[in-house]
TIZA-47577 format. One line per 5 residues: for each residue x, y, z of N, C-alpha, C, CB. Coordinates in steps of 0.2 Angstrom, whole numbers, plus 5000, padded with zeros to 4 digits. Atoms other than C-alpha are relative to their C-alpha. Glycine has a CB too. Example, Ala and Ser with C-alpha at 12.3 -4.5 7.8 and 13.67 -1.06 7.14 Angstrom:
BEGIN
5004/4994/5000/5062/4978/5039/5004/5006/5000/4995/5000/5006 ~ 4996/4994/4999/5068/4995/5036/4996/5005/5003/5002/5002/4993
END
This chain:
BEGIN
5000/4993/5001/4716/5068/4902/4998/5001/4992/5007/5004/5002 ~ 5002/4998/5006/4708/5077/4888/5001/5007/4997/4994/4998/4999 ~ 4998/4991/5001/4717/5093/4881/5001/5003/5007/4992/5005/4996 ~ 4997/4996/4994/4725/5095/4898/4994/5000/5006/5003/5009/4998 ~ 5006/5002/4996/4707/5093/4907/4999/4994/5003/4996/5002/4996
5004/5006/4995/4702/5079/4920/4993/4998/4995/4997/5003/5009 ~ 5006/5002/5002/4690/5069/4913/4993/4994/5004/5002/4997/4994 ~ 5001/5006/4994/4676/5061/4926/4992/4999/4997/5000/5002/5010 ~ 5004/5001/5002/4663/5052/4922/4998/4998/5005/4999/4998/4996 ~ 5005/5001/4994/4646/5050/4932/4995/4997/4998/4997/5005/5002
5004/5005/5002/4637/5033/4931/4997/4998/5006/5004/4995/4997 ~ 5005/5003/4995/4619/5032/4941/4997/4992/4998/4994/5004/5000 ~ 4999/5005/4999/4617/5018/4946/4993/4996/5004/5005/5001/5003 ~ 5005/5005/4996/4601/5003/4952/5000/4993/5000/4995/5000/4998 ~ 5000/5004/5001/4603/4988/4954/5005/4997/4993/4994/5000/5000
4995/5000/5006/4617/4988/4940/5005/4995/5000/5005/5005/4999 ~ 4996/5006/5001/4627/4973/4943/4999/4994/4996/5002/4997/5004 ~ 4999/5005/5005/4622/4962/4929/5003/5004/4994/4994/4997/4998 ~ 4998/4996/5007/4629/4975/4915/5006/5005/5003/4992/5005/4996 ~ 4995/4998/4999/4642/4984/4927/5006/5000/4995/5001/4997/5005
4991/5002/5001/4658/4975/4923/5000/5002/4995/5002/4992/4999 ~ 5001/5000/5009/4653/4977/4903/5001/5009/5000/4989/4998/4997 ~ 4999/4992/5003/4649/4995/4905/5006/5005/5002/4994/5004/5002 ~ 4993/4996/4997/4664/5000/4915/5005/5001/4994/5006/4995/5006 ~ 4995/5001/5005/4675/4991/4903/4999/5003/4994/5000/4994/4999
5000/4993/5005/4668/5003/4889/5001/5004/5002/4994/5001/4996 ~ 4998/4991/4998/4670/5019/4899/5009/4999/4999/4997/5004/5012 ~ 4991/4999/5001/4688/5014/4903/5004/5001/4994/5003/4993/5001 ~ 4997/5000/5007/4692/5009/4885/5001/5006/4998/4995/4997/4996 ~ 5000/4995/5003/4688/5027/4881/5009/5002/5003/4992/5005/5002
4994/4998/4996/4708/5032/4886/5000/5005/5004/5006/5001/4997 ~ 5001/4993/4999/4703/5051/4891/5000/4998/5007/4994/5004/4997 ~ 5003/4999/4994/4693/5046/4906/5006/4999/5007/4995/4994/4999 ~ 4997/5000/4994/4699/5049/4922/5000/4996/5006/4998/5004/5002 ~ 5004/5002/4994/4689/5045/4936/4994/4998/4997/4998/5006/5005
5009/4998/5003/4671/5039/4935/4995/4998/5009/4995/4990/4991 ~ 5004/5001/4994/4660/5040/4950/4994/4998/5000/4999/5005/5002 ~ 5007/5005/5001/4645/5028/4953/4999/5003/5005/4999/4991/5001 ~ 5005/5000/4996/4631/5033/4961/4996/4998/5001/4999/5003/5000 ~ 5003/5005/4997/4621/5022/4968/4994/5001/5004/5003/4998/5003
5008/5001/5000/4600/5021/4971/4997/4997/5005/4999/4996/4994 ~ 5002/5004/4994/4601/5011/4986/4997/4993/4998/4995/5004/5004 ~ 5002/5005/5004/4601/4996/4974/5000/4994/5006/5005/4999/4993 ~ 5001/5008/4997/4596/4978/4980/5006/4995/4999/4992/4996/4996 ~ 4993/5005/5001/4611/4968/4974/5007/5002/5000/4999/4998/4993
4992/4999/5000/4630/4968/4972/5002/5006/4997/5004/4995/4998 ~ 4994/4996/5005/4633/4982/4963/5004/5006/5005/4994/5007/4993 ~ 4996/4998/4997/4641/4992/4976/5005/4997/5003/4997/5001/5003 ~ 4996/5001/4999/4651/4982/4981/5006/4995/4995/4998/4999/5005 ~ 4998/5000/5006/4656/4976/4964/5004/5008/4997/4993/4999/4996
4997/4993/5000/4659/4995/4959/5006/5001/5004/4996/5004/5003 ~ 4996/4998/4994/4670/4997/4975/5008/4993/4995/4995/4997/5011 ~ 4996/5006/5002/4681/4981/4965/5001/5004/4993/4995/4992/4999 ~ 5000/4999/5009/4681/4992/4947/5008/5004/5003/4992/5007/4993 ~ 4996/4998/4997/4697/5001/4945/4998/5006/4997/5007/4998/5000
5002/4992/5002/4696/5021/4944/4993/5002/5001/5002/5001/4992 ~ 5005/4998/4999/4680/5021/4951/4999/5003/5008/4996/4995/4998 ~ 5007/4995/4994/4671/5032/4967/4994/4996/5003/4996/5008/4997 ~ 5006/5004/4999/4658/5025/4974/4994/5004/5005/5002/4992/5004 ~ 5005/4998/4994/4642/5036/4983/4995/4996/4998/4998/5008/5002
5005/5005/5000/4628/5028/4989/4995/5004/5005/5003/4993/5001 ~ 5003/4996/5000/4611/5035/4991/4998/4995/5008/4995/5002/4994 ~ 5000/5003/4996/4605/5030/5009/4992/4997/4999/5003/5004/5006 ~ 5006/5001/5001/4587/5027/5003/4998/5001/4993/4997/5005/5003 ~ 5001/4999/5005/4581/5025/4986/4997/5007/4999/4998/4996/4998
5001/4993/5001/4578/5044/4978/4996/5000/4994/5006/5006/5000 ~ 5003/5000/5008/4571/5038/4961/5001/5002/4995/4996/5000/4999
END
């Protein structure tokens, strides 16, 4: 919480599991943050289900890449 306010952050997402783990681990860091919700491109590799593994994260996911 920041000044009594929810703070969520909204991380798109492709193919992102080589730099995931890294970047979570900086949002988290920020203490404020709430929530962060990935949204997801209909990526080729594990980042979904990597994501699904972060803590304080959401996970949608596009059923077709939208670009």
């Amino acid at each position: 919480m920041y000044r009594d306010k929810k703070v969520i952050v909204v991380m798109p997402a492709y193919n992102a599991a080589p730099t995931l783990e890294n970047t979570h681990a900086e949002v988290v860091a920020q203490d404020y943050v709430d929530q962060i919700i990935l949204v997801d491109d209909c990526s080729r590799d594990e980042t979904v289900e990597l994501a699904r593994t972060l803590d304080k994260v959401t996970v949608h996911q596009h059923e077709q890449n939208l670009g």
